[in-house]
VEXVOVO-351456 format. One record per residue (C-alpha): residue in one letter; x, y, z. Coordinates in steps of 0.02 Angstrom, whole numbers, m for minus. Layout:
N
<site residuo="A" xx="X" yy="Y" zz="Z"/>
...
***
This chain:
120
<site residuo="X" xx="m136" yy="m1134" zz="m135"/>
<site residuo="X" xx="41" yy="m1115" zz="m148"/>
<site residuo="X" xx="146" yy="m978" zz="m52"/>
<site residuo="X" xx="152" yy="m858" zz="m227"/>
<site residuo="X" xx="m47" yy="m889" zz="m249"/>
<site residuo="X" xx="m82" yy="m841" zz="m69"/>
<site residuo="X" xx="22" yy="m688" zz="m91"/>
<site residuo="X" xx="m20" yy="m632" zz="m269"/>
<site residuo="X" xx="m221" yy="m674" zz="m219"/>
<site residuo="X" xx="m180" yy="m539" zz="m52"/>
<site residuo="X" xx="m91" yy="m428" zz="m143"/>
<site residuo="X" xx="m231" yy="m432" zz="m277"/>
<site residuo="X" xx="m377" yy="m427" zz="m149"/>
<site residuo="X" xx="m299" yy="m252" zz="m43"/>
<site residuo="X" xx="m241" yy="m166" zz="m213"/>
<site residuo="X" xx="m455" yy="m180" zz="m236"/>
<site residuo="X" xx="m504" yy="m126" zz="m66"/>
<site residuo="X" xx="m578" yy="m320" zz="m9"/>
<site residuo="X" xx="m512" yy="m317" zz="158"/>
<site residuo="X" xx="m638" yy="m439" zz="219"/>
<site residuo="X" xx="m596" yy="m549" zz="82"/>
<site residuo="X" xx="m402" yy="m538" zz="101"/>
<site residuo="X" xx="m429" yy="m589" zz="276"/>
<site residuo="X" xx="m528" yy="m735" zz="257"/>
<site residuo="X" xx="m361" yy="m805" zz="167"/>
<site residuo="X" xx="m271" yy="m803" zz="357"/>
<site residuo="X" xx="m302" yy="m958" zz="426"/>
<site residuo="X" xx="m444" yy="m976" zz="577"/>
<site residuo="X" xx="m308" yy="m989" zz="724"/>
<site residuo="X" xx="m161" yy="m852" zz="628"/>
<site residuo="X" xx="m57" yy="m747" zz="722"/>
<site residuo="X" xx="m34" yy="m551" zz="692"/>
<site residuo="X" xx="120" yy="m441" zz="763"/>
<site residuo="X" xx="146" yy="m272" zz="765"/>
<site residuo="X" xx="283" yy="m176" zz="793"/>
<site residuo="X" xx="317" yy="m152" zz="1000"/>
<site residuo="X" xx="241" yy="35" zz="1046"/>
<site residuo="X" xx="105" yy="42" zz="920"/>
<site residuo="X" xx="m75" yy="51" zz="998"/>
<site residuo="X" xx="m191" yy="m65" zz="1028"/>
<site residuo="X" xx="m128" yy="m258" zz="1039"/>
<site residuo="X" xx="60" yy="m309" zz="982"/>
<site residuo="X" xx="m13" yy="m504" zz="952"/>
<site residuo="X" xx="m169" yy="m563" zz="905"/>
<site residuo="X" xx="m223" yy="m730" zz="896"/>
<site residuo="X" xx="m350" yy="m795" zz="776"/>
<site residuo="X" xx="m426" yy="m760" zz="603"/>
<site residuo="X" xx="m583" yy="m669" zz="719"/>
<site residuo="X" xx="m490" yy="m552" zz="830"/>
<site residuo="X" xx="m383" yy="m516" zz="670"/>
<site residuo="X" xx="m510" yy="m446" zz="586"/>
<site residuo="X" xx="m609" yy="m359" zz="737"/>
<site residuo="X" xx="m454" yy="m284" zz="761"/>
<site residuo="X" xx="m421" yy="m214" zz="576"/>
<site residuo="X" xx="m612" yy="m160" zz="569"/>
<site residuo="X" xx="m576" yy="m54" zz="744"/>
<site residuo="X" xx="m431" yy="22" zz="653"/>
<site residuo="X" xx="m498" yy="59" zz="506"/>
<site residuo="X" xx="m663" yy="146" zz="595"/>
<site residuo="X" xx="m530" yy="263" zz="652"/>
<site residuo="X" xx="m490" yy="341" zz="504"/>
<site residuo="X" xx="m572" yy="504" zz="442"/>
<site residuo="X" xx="m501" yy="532" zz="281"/>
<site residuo="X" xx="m379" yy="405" zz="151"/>
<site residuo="X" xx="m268" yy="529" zz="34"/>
<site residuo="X" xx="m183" yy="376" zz="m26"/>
<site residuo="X" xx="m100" yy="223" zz="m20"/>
<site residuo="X" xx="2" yy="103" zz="m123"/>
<site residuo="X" xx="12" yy="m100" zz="m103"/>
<site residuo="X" xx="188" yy="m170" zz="m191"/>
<site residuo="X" xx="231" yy="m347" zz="m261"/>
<site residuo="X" xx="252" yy="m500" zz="m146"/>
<site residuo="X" xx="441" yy="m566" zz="m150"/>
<site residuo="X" xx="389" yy="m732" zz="m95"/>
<site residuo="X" xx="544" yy="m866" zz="m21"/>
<site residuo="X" xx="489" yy="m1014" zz="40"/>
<site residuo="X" xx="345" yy="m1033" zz="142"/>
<site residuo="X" xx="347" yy="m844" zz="167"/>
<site residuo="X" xx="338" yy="m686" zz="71"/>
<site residuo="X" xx="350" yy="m483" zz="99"/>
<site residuo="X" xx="234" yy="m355" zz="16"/>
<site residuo="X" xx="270" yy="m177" zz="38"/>
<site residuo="X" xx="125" yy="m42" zz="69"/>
<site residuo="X" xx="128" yy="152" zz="102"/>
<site residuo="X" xx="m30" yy="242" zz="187"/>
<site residuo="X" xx="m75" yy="418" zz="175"/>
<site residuo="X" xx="m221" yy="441" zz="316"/>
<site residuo="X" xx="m299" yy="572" zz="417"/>
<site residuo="X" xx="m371" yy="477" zz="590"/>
<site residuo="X" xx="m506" yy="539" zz="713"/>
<site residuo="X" xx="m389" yy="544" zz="867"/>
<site residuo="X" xx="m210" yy="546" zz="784"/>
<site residuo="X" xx="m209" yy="666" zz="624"/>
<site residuo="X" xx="m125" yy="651" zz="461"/>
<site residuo="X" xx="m18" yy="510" zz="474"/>
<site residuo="X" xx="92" yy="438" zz="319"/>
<site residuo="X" xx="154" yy="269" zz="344"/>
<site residuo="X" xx="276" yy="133" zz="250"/>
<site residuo="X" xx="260" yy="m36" zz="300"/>
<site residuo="X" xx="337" yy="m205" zz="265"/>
<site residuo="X" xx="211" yy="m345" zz="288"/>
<site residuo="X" xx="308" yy="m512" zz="301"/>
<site residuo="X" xx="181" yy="m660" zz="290"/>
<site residuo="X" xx="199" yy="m849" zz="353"/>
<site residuo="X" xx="108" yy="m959" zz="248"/>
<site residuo="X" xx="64" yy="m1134" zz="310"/>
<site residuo="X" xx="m59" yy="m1264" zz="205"/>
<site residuo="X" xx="m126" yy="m1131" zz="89"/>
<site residuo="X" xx="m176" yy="m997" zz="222"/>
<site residuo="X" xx="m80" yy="m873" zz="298"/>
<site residuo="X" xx="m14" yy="m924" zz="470"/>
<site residuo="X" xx="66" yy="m779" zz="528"/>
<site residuo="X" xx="73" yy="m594" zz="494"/>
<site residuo="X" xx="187" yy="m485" zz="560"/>
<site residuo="X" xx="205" yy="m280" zz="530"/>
<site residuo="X" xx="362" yy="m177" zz="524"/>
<site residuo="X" xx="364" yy="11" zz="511"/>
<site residuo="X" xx="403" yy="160" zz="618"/>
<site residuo="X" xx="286" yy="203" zz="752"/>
<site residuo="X" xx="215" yy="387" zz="729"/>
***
């Protein structure tokens, strides 16, 4: 796939809820960053621990109010999809967050991930 097909195929796959399946387009040994100060691991390493790691997150929410996933501007090998989250968690409360997620994308699969936003 090319770097527009990976991202329009993620962008696609979140806007219907398919987590699982947007993950499996990260390739088995990818890389995910987040921003320095957020919980839980700032890199993880691996397609596997990727996901563990979302599904942990995601266990931790009580409530969605809403959310938004914007277009992929794709340059080169990499592209940038805004999102917004509206989202009561167990341990943290209400929590509203924008987020640029810049993507590396190496034969077809997405190499690296990496998160920008401001930590609550």
């Amino acid at each position: 796939m090319t770097t527009q097909e990976v991202a329009d195929q993620l962008v696609s796959l979140c806007r219907e809820g398919s987590y699982e399946a947007a993950y499996n387009l990260y390739a088995d040994d990818a890389v995910s960053i987040e921003m320095e100060g957020a919980p839980g691991e700032q890199i993880t390493k691996g397609k596997e621990n990727i996901w563990n790691g979302y599904q942990q997150w995601a266990e931790g929410i009580e409530e969605m109010h809403g959310g938004s996933v914007g277009n992929p501007v794709v340059a080169g090998n990499h592209f940038v999809v805004p999102m917004f989250m509206d989202a009561t968690f167990k341990e943290h409360g209400r929590v509203t967050m924008d987020e640029l997620c810049m993507y590396q994308v190496e034969n077809g699969k997405i190499k690296q991930a990496q998160f920008f936003y401001e930590v609550p």
